[in-house]
C-alpha positions in Angstrom: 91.1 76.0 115.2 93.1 78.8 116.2 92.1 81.4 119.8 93.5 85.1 119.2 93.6 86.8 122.3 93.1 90.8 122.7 91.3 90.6 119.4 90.2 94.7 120.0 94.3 95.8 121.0 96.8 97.0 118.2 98.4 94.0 117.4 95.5 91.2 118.4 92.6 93.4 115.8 95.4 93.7 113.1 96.4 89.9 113.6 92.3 89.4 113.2 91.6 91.0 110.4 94.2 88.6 108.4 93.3 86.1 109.9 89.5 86.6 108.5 90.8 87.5 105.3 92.8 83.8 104.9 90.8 80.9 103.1 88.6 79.1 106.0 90.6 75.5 105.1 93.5 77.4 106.2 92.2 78.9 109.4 90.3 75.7 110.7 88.0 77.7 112.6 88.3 80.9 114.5 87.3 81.9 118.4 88.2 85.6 120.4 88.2 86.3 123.8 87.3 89.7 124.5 86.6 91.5 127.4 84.7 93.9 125.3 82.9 91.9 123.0 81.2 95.3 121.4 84.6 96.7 120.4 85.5 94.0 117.7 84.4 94.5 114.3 80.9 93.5 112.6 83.0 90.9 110.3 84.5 89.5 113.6 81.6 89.2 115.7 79.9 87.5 112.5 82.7 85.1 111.3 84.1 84.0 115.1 82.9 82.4 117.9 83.7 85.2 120.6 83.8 84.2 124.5 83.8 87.5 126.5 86.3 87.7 129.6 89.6 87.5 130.2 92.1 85.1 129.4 93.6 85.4 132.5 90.3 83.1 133.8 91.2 80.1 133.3 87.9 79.2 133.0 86.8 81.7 129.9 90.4 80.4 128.3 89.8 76.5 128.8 86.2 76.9 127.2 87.8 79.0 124.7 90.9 76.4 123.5 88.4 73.3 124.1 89.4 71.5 120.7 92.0 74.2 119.3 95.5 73.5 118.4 96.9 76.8 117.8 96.9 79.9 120.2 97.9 83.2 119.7 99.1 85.2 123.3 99.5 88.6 124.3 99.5 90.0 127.9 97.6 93.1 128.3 99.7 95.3 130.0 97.6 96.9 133.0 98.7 100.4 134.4 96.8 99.2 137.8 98.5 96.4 138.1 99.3 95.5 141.8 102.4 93.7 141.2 104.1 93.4 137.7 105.3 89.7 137.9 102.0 88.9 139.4 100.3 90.5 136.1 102.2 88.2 133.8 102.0 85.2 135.9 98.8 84.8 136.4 97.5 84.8 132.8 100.9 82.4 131.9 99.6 80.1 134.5 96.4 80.0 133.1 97.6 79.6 129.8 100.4 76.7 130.8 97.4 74.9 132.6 95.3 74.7 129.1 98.1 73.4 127.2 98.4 70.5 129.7 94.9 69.7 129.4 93.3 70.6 126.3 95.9 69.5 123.7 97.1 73.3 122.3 99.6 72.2 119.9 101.1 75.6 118.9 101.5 78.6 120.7 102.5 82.0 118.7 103.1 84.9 121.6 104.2 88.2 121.9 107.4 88.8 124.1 110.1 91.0 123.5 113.8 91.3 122.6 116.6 91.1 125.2 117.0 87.7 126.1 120.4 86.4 128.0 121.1 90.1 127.9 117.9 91.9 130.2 118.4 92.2 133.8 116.0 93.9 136.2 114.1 95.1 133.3 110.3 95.8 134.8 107.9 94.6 132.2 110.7 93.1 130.0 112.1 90.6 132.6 108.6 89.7 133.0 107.7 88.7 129.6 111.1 86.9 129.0 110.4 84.5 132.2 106.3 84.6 130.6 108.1 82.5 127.3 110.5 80.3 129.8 107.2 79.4 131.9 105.4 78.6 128.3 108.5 76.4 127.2 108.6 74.6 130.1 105.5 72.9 128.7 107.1 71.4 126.2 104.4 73.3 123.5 105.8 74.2 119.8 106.3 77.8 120.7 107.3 81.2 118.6 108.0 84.2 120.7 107.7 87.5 118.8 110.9 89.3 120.2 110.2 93.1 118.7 112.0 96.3 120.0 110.3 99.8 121.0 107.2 99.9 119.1 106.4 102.8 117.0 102.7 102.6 118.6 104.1 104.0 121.7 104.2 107.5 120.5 100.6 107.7 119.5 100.0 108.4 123.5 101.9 111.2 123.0 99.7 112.8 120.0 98.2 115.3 121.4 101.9 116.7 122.5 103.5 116.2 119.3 100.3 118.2 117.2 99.9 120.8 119.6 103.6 121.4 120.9 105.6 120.0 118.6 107.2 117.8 121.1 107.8 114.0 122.3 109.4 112.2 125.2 111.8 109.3 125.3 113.7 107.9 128.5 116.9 107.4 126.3 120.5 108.9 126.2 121.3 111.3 123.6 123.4 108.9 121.7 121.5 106.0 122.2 120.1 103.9 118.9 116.9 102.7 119.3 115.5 100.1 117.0 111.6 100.1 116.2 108.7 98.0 115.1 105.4 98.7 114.0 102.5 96.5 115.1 101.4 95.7 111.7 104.5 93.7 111.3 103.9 91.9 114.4 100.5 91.1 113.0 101.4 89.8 110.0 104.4 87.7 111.2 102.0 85.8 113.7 99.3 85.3 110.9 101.7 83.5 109.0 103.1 81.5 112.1 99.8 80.9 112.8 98.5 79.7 109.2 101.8 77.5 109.0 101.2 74.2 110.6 104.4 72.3 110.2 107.0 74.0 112.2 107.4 72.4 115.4 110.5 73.2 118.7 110.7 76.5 120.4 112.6 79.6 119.3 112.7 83.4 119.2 111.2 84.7 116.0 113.0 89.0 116.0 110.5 91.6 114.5 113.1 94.7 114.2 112.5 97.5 111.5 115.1 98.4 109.2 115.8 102.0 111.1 119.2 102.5 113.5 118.0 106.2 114.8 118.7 108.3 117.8 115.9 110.2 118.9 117.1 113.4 117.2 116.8 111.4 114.3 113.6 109.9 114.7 112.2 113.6 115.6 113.8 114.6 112.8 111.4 112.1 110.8 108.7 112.9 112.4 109.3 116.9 111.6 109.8 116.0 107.9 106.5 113.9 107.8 104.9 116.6 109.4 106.1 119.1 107.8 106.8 121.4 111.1 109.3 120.9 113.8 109.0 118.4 116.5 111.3 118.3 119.1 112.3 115.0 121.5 112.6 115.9 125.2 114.8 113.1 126.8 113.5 112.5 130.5 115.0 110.7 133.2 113.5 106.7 134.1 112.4 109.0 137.7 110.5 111.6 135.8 108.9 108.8 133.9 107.9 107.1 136.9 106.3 110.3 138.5 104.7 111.2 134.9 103.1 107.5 134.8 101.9 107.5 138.2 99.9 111.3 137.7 98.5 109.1 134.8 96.9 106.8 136.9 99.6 103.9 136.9 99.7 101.7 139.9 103.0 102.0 141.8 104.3 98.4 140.9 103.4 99.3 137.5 105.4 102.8 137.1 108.5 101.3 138.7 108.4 98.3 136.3 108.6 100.7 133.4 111.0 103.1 135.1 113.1 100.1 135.4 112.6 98.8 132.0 113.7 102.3 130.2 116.9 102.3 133.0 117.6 98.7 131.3 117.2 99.5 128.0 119.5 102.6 128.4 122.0 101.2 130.0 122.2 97.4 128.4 121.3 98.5 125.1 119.5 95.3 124.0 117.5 97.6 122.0 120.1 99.2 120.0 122.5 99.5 117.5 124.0 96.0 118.4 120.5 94.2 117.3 120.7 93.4 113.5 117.3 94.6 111.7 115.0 91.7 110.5 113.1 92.5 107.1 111.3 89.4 106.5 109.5 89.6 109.7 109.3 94.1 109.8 109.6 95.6 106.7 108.2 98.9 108.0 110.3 101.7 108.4 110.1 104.8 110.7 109.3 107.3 108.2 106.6 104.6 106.2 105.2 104.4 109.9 104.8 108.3 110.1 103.5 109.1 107.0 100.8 106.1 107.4 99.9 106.2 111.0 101.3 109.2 112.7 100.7 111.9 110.6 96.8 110.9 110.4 96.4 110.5 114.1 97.3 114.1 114.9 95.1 115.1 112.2 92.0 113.6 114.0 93.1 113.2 117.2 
């Protein structure tokens, strides 16, 4: 029996719908938790058994795992978020509480590159001490360490189709190595599908790309066929910009912090060797696929 949380996100749907498309014997049976139980897809709602809430309730989440041995774990992030280290705590404690008491066996999550290396990283600091918490359990465990995800500039659509332009908190120099979701995805599907590995380890998703963000504009404008620019802000100007976007003061300085990090330890960069079993997808593959039709319909 395998849980999927944030079956209705971009990596928890993509994860889903493989999961649905694997032979049942394989699967073992399927549950969702879902805030939003109306926002997963007919075949979903049909094919698993959906408890709506959080999985931050440890209620919802210990009716949910209730004779499963394999989980799959994402945090949501949440721009209102009071306190960043709360946010990740309280849905790891939930979690850690299950796995003593309902027998999860396997535990595939998603957490982020940068360990040893991250300090004082917002969000990222919080997602490595998330896996240390989970370990601590003694649970087989996979962590999904990716990079920057390419996802991350489809909130910037609108500016890209109608003024040619995107932001990154990044040095001019600076590499930045990418992953698409879908890699993610399919990496966990097979984690999940695969029922003899056992211990705890970091499993890297990093695409095949080492680009600058000239460069990576410099994609986009050739997908696109127009130019597209990249305007490189400051982590303060991306803490102002997130908190006129609604973001909760905790929340804004976590990411402020986490683009300072990345920009000044680099644990995102040049230094990390690409992994093409687990992220085939390149930058330009990711344009032409995902990009190019979002700011068509957007």
């Amino acid at each position: 029996m395998i849980v999927v949380t944030t079956p209705t996100g971009q990596i928890g749907r993509q994860l889903l719908d493989r999961l649905l498309d694997a032979p049942d014997d394989a699967v073992g049976g399927l549950r969702v938790i879902a805030r939003a139980p109306e926002r997963l897809t007919p075949r979903a709602r049909e094919r698993a058994e959906v408890f709506q809430g959080s999985h931050a309730d440890p209620g919802v989440l210990a009716a949910a795992c209730a004779g499963a041995d394999r989980v799959f774990w994402l945090v949501p992030p949440v721009f209102r978020a009071d306190s960043v280290e709360g946010h990740f705590a309280a849905f790891t404690e939930a979690l850690c509480e299950v796995i003593g008491s309902q027998g999860v066996e396997r535990v595939v999550a998603v957490s982020t590159l940068g360990r040893g290396v991250a300090k004082n990283a917002g969000q990222i600091s919080a997602s490595l001490a998330m896996d240390d918490r989970i370990c601590a359990t003694g649970v087989h465990y996979r962590a999904l360490c990716p990079p920057f995800l390419m996802e991350n500039l489809l909130g910037q659509v609108p500016s890209i189709r109608d003024r040619g332009e995107f932001a990154l908190a990044m040095g001019r120099d600076r590499v930045l190595r990418t992953c698409a979701t879908r890699d993610i995805a399919a990496t966990a599907a097979r984690l999940l599908l695969d029922g003899s590995w056992t211990g705890q380890r970091d499993v890297p998703t990093v695409g095949p790309d080492a680009l600058t963000a000239e460069q990576m504009a410099g994609v986009v404008s050739e997908v696109l066929g127009r130019p597209v620019r990249v305007r490189r802000t400051a982590p303060a100007e991306y803490r102002e910009t997130l908190l006129r976007l609604g973001a909760s003061e905790a929340w804004a300085q976590g990411l402020a912090d986490m683009a300072q990090a990345l920009d000044d330890q680099d644990f995102y960069g040049i230094g990390t060797p690409s992994t093409p079993d687990t992220a085939p997808t390149s930058f330009h593959q990711w344009c032409e696929e995902t990009l190019k039709p979002a700011t068509r319909t957007t």
